[in-house]
N, CA, C and O atoms as a GROMACS GRO file, in nm:
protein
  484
    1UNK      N    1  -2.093   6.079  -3.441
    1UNK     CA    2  -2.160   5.961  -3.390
    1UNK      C    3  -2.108   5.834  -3.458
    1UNK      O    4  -2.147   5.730  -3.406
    2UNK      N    5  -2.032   5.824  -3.557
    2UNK     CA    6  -2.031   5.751  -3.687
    2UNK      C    7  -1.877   5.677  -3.629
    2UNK      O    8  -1.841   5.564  -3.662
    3UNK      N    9  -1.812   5.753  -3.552
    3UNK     CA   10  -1.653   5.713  -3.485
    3UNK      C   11  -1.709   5.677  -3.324
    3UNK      O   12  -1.614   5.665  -3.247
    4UNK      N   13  -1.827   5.659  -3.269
    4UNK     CA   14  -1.814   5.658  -3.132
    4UNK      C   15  -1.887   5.471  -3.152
    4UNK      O   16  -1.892   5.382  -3.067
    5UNK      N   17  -1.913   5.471  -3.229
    5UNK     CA   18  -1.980   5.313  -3.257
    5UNK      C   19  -1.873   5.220  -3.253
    5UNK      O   20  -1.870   5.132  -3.167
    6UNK      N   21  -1.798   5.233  -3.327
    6UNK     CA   22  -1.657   5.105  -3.343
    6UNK      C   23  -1.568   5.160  -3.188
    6UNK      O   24  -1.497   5.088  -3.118
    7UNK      N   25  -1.592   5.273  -3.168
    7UNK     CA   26  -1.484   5.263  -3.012
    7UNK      C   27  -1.592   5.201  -2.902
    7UNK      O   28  -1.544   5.108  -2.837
    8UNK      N   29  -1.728   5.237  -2.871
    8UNK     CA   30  -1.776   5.134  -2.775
    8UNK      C   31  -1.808   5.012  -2.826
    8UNK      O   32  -1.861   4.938  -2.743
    9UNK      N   33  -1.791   4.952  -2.968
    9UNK     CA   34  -1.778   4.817  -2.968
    9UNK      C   35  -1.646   4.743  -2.881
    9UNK      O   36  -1.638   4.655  -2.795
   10UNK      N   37  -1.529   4.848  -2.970
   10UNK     CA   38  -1.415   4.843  -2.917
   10UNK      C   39  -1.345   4.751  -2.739
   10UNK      O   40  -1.270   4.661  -2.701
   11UNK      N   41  -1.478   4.897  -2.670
   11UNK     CA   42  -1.405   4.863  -2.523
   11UNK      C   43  -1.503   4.762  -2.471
   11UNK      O   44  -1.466   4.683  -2.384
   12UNK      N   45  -1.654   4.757  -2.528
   12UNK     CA   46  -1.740   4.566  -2.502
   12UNK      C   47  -1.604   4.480  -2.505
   12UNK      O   48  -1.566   4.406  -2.414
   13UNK      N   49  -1.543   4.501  -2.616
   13UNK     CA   50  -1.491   4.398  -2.661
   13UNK      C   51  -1.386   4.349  -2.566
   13UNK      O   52  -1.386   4.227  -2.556
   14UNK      N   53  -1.299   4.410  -2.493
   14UNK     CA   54  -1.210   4.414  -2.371
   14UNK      C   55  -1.257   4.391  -2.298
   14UNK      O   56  -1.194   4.321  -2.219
   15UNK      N   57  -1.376   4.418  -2.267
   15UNK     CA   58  -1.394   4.406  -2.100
   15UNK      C   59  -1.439   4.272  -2.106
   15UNK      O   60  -1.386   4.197  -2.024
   16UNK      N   61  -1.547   4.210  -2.205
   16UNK     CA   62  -1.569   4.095  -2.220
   16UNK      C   63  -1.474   4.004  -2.215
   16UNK      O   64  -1.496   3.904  -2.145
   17UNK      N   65  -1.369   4.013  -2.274
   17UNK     CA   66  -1.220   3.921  -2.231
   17UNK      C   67  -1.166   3.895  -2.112
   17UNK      O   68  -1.110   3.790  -2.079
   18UNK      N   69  -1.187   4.016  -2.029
   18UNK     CA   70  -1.180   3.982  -1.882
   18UNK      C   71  -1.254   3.968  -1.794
   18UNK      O   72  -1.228   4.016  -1.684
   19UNK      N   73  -1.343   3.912  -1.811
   19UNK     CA   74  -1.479   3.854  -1.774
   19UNK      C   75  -1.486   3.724  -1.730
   19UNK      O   76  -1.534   3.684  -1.624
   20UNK      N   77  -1.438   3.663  -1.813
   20UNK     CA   78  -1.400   3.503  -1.765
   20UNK      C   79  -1.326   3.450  -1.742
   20UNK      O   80  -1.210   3.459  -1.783
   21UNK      N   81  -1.386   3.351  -1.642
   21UNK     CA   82  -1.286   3.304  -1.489
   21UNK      C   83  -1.202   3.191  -1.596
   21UNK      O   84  -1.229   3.111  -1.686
   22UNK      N   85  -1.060   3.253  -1.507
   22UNK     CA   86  -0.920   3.139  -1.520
   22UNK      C   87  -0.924   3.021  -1.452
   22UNK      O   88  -0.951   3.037  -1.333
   23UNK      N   89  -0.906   2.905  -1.488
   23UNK     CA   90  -0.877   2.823  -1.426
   23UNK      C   91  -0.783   2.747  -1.378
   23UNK      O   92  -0.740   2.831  -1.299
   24UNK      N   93  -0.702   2.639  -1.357
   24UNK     CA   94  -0.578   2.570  -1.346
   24UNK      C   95  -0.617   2.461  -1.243
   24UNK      O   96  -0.670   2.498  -1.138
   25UNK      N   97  -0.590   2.313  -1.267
   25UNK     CA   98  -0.585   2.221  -1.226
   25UNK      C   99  -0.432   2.155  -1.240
   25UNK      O  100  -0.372   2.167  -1.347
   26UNK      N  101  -0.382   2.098  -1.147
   26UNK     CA  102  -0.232   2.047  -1.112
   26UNK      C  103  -0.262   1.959  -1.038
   26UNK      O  104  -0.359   1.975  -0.962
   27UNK      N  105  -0.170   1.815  -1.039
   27UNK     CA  106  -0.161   1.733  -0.922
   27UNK      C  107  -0.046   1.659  -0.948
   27UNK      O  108   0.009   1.634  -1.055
   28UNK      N  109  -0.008   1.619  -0.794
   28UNK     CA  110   0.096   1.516  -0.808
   28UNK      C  111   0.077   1.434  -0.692
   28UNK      O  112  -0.011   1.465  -0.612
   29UNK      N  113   0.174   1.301  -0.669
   29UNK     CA  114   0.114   1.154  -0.622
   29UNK      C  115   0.282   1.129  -0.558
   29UNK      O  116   0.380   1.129  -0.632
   30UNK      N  117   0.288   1.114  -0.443
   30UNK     CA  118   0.423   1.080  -0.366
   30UNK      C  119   0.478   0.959  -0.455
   30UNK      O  120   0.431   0.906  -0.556
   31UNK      N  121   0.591   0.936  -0.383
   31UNK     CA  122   0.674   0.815  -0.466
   31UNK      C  123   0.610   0.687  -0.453
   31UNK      O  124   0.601   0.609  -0.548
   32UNK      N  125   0.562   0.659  -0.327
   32UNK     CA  126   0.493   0.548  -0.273
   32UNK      C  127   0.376   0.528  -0.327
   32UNK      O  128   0.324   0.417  -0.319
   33UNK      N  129   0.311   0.642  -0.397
   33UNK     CA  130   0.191   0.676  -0.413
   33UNK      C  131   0.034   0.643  -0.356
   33UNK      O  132  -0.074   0.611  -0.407
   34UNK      N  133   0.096   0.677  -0.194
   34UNK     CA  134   0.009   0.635  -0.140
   34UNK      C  135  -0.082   0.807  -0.094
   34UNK      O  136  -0.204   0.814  -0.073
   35UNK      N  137   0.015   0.929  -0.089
   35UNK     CA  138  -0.021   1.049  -0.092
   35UNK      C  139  -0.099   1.116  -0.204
   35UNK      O  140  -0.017   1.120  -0.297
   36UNK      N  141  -0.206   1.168  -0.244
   36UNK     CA  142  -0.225   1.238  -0.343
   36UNK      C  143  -0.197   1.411  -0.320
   36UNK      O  144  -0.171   1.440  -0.204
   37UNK      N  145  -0.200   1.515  -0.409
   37UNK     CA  146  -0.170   1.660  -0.402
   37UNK      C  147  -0.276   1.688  -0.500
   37UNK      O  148  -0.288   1.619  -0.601
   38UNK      N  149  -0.365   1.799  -0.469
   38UNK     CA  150  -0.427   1.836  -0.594
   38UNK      C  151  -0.457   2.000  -0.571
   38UNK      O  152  -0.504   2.056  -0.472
   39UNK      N  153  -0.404   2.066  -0.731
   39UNK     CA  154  -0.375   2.209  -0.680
   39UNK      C  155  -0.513   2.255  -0.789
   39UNK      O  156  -0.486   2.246  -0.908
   40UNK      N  157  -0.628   2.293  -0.760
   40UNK     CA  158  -0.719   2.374  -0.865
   40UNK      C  159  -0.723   2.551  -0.784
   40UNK      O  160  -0.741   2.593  -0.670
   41UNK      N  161  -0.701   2.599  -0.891
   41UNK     CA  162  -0.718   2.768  -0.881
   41UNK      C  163  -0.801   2.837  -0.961
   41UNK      O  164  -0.819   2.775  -1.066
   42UNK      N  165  -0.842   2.909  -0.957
   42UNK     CA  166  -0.970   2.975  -1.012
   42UNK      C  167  -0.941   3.146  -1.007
   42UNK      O  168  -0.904   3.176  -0.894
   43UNK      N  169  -0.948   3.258  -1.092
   43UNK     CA  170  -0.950   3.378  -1.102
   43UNK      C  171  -1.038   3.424  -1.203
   43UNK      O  172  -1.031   3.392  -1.322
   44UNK      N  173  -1.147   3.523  -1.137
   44UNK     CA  174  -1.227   3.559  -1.215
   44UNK      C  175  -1.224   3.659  -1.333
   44UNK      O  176  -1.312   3.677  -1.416
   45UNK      N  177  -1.095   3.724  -1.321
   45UNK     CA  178  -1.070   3.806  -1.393
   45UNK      C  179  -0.914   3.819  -1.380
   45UNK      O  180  -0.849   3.797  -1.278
   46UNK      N  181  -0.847   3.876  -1.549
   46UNK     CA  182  -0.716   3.803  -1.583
   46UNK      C  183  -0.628   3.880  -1.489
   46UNK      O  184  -0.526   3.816  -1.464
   47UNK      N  185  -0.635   4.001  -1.427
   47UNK     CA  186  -0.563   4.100  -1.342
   47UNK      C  187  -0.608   4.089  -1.194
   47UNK      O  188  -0.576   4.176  -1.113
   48UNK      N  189  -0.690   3.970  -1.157
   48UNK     CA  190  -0.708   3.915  -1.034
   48UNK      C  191  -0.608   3.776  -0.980
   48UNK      O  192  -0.572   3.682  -1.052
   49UNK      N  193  -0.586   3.790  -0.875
   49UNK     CA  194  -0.505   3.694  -0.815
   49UNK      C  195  -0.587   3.543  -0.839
   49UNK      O  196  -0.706   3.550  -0.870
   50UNK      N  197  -0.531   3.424  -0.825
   50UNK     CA  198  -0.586   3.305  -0.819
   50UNK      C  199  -0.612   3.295  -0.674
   50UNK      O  200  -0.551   3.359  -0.588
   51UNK      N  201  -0.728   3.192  -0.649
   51UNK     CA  202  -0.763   3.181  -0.541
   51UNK      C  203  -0.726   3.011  -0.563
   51UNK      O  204  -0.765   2.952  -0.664
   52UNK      N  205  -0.648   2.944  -0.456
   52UNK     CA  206  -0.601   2.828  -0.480
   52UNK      C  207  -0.633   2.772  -0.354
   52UNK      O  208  -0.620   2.813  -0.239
   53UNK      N  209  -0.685   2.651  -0.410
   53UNK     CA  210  -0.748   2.530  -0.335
   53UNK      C  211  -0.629   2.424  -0.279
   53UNK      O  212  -0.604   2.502  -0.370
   54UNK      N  213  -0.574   2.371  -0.249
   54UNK     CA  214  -0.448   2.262  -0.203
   54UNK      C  215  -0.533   2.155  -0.170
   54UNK      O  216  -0.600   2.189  -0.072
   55UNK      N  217  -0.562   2.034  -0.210
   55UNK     CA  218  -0.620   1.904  -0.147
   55UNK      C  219  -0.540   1.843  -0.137
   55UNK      O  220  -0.469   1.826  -0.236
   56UNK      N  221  -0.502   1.762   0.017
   56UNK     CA  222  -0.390   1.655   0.001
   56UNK      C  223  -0.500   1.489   0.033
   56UNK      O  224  -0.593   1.516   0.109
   57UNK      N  225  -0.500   1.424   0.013
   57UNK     CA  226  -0.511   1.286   0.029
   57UNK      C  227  -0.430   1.203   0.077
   57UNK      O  228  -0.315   1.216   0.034
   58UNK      N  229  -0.448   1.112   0.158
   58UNK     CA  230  -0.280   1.047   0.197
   58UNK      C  231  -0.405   0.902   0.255
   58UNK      O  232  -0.484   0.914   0.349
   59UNK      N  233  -0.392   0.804   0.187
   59UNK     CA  234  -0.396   0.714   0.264
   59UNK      C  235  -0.602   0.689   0.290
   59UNK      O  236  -0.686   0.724   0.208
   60UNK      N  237  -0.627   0.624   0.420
   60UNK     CA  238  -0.711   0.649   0.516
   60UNK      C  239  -0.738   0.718   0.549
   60UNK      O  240  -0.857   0.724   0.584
   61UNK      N  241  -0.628   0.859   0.572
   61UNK     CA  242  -0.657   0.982   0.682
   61UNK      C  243  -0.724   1.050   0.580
   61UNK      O  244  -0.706   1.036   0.459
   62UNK      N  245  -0.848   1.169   0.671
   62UNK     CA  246  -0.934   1.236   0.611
   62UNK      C  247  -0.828   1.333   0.573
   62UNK      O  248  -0.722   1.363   0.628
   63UNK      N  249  -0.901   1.384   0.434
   63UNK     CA  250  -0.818   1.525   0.348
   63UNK      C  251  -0.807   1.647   0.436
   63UNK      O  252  -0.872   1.692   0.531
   64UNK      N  253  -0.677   1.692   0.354
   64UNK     CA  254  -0.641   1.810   0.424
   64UNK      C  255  -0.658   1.915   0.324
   64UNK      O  256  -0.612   1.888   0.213
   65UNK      N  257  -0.718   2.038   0.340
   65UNK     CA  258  -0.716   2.123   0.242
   65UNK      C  259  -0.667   2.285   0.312
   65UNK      O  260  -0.687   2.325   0.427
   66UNK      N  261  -0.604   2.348   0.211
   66UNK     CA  262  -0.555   2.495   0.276
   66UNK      C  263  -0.595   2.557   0.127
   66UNK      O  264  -0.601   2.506   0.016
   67UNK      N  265  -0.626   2.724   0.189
   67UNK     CA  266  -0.664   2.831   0.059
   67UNK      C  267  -0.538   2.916   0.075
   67UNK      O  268  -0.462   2.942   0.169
   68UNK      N  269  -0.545   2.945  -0.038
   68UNK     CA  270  -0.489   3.081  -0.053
   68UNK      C  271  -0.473   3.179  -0.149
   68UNK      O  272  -0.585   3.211  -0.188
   69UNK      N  273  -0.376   3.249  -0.211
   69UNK     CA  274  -0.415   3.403  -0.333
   69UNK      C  275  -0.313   3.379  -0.381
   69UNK      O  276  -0.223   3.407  -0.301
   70UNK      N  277  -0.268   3.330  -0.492
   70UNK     CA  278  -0.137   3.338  -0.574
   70UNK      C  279  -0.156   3.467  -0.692
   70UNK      O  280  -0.253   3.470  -0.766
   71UNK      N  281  -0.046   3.574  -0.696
   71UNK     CA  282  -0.052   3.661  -0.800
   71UNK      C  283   0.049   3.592  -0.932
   71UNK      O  284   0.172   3.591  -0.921
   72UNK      N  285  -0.018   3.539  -1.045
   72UNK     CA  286   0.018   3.513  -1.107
   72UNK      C  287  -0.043   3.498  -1.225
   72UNK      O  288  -0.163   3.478  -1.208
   73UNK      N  289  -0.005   3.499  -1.358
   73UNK     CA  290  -0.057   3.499  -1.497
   73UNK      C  291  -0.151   3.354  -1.529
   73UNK      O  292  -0.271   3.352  -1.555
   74UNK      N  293  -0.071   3.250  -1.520
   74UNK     CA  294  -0.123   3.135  -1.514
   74UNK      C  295  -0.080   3.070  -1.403
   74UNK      O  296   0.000   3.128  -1.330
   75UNK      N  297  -0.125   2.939  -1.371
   75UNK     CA  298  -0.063   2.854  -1.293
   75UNK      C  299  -0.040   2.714  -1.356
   75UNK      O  300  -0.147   2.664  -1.393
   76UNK      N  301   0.105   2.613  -1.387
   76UNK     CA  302   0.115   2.582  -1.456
   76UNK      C  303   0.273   2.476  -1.396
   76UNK      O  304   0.332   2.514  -1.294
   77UNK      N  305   0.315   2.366  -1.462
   77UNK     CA  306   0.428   2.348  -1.400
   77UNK      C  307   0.534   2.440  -1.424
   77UNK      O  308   0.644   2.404  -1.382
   78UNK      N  309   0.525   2.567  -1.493
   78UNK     CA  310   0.612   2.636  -1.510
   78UNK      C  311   0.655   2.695  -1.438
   78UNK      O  312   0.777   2.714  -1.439
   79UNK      N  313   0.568   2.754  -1.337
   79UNK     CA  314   0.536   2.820  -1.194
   79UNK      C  315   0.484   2.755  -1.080
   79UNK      O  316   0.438   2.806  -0.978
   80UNK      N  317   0.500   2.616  -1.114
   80UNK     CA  318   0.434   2.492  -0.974
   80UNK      C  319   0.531   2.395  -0.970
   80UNK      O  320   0.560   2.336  -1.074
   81UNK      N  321   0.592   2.367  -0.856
   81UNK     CA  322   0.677   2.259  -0.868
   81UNK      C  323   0.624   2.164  -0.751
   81UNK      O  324   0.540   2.214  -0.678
   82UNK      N  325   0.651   2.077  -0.734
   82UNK     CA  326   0.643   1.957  -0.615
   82UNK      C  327   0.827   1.891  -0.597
   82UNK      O  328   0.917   1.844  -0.667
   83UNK      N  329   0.797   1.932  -0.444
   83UNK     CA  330   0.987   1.818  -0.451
   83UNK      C  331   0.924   1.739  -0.328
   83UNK      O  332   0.874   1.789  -0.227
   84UNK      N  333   0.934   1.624  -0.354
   84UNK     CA  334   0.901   1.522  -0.289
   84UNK      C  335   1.054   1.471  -0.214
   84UNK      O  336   1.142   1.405  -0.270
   85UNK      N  337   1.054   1.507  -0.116
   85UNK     CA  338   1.215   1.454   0.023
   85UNK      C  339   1.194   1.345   0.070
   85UNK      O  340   1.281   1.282   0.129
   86UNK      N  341   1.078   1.304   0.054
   86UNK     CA  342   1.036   1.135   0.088
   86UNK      C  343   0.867   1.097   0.042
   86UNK      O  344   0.800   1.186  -0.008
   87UNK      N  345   0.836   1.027   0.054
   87UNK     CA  346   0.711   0.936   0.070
   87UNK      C  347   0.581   0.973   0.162
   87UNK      O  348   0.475   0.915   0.185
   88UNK      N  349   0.655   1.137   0.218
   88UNK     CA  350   0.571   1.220   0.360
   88UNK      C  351   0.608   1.274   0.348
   88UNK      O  352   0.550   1.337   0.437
   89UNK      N  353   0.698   1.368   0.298
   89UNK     CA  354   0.711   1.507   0.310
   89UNK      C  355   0.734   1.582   0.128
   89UNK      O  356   0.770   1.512   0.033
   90UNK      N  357   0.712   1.688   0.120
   90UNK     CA  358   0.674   1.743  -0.021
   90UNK      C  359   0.680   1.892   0.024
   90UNK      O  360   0.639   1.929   0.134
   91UNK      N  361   0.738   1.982  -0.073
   91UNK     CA  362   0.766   2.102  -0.044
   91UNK      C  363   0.679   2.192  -0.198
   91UNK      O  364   0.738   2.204  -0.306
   92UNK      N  365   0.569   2.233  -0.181
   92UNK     CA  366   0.498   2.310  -0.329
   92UNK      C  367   0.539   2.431  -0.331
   92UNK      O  368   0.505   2.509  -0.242
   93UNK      N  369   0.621   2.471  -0.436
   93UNK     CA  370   0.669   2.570  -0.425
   93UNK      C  371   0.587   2.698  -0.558
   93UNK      O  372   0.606   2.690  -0.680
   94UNK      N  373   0.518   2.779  -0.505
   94UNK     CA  374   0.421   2.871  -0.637
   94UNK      C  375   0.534   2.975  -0.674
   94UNK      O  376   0.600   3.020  -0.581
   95UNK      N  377   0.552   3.003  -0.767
   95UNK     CA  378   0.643   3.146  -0.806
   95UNK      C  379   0.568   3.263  -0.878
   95UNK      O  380   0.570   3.281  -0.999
   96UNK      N  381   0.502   3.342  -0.784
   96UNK     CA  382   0.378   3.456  -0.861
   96UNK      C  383   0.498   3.545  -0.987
   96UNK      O  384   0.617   3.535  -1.017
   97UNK      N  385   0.395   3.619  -1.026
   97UNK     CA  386   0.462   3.702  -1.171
   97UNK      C  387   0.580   3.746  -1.114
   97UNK      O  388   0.685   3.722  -1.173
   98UNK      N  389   0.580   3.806  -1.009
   98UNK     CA  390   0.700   3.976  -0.984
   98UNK      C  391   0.808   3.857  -0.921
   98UNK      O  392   0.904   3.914  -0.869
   99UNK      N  393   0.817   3.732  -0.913
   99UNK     CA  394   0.925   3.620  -0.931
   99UNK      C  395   0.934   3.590  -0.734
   99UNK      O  396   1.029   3.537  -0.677
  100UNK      N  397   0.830   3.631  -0.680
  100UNK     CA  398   0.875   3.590  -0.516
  100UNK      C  399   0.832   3.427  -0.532
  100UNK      O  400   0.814   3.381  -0.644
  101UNK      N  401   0.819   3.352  -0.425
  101UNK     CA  402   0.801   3.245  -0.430
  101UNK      C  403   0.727   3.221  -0.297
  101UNK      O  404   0.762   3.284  -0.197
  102UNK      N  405   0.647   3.150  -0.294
  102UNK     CA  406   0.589   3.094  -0.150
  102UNK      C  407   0.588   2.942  -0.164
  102UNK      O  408   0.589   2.867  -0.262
  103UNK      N  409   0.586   2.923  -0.029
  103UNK     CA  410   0.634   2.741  -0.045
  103UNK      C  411   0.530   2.707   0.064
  103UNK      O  412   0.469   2.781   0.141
  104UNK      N  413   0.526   2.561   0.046
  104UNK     CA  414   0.394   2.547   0.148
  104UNK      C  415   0.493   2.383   0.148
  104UNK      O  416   0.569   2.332   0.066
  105UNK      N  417   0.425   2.325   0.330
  105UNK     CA  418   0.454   2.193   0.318
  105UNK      C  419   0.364   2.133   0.374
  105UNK      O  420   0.272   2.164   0.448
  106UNK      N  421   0.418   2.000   0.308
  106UNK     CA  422   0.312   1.870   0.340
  106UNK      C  423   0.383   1.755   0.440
  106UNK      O  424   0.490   1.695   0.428
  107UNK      N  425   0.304   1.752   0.517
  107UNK     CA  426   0.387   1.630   0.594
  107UNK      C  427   0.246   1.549   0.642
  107UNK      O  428   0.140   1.593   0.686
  108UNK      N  429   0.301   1.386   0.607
  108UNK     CA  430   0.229   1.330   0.618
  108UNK      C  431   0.235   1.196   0.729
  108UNK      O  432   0.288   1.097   0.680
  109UNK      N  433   0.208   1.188   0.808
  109UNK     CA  434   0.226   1.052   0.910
  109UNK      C  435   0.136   0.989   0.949
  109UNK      O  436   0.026   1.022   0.905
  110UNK      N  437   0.143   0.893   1.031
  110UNK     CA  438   0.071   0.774   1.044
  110UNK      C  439  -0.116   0.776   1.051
  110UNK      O  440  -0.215   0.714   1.012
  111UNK      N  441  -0.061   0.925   1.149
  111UNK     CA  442  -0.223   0.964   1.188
  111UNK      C  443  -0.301   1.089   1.127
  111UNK      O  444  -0.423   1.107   1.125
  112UNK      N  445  -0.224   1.151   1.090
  112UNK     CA  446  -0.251   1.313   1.038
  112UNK      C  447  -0.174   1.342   0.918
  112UNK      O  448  -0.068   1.280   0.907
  113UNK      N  449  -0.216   1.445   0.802
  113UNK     CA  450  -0.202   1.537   0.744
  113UNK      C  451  -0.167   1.706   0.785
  113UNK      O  452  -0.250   1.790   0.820
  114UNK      N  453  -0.047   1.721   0.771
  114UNK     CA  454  -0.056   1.864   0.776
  114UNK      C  455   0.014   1.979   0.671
  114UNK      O  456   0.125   1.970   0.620
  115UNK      N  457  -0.067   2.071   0.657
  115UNK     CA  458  -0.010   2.132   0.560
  115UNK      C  459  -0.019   2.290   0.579
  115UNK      O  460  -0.100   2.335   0.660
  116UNK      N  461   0.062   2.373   0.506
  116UNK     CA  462   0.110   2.526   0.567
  116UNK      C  463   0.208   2.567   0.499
  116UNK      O  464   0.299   2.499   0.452
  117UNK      N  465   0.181   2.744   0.487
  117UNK     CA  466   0.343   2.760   0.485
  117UNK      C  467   0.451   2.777   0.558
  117UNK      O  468   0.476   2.784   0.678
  118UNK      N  469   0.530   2.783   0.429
  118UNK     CA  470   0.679   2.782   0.559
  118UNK      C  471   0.686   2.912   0.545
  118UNK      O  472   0.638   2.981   0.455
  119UNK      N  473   0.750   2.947   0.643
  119UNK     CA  474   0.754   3.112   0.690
  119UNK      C  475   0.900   3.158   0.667
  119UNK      O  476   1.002   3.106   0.711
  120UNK      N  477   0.888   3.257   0.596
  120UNK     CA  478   1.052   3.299   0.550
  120UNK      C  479   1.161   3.366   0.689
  120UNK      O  480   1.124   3.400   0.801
  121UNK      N  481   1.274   3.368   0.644
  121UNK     CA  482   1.326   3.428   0.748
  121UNK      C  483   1.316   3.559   0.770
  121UNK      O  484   1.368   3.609   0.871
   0.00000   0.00000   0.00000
């Protein structure tokens, strides 16, 4: 009984570590900076995917938001990039752990926001 005490402290002790939710907040602002980007993700547990929020802002026009599941450790500029091709268009590119990449775009014009991914070949 005297060895089973420190091993179920032991595995409290693990599971409690993965217990609490990950977070990650990212943003970026076009050249013009009239666009805003804002990336918050949330995972409740460290071997769960992020669940990622995309807010775009641009202007007047009402926000655009898209979800989705990134498998990844953190989210971070290490694994988040923004390439901005103009003042309206922006390409977010996520790179999950096992190194695939999904890209999503933003295009922004006079009247609308739209945003999505791009679909591989």
């Amino acid at each position: 009984m005297g060895k089973l005490i420190p091993l179920i402290c032991l595995v409290l002790f693990f599971m409690s570590c993965g217990q609490h939710p990950l977070t990650a907040t990212l943003s970026n602002t076009s050249p013009d900076g009239k666009t805003k980007i804002q990336v918050t993700a949330k995972k409740e547990a460290s071997l769960d995917p992020f669940t990622v929020t995309l807010d775009v802002k641009s202007a007047d026009l009402p926000e655009g938001t898209l979800q989705f599941e990134i498998s990844a450790s953190t989210l971070d500029s290490s694994n988040v990039t923004f390439d901005w091709r103009d003042a309206q268009e922006c390409r977010i590119t996520f790179t999950q752990s096992d190194g695939d990449k999904r890209i999503f775009a933003l295009t922004s014009s006079g009247s609308s926001v739209v945003v999505g991914e791009v679909k591989k070949d």
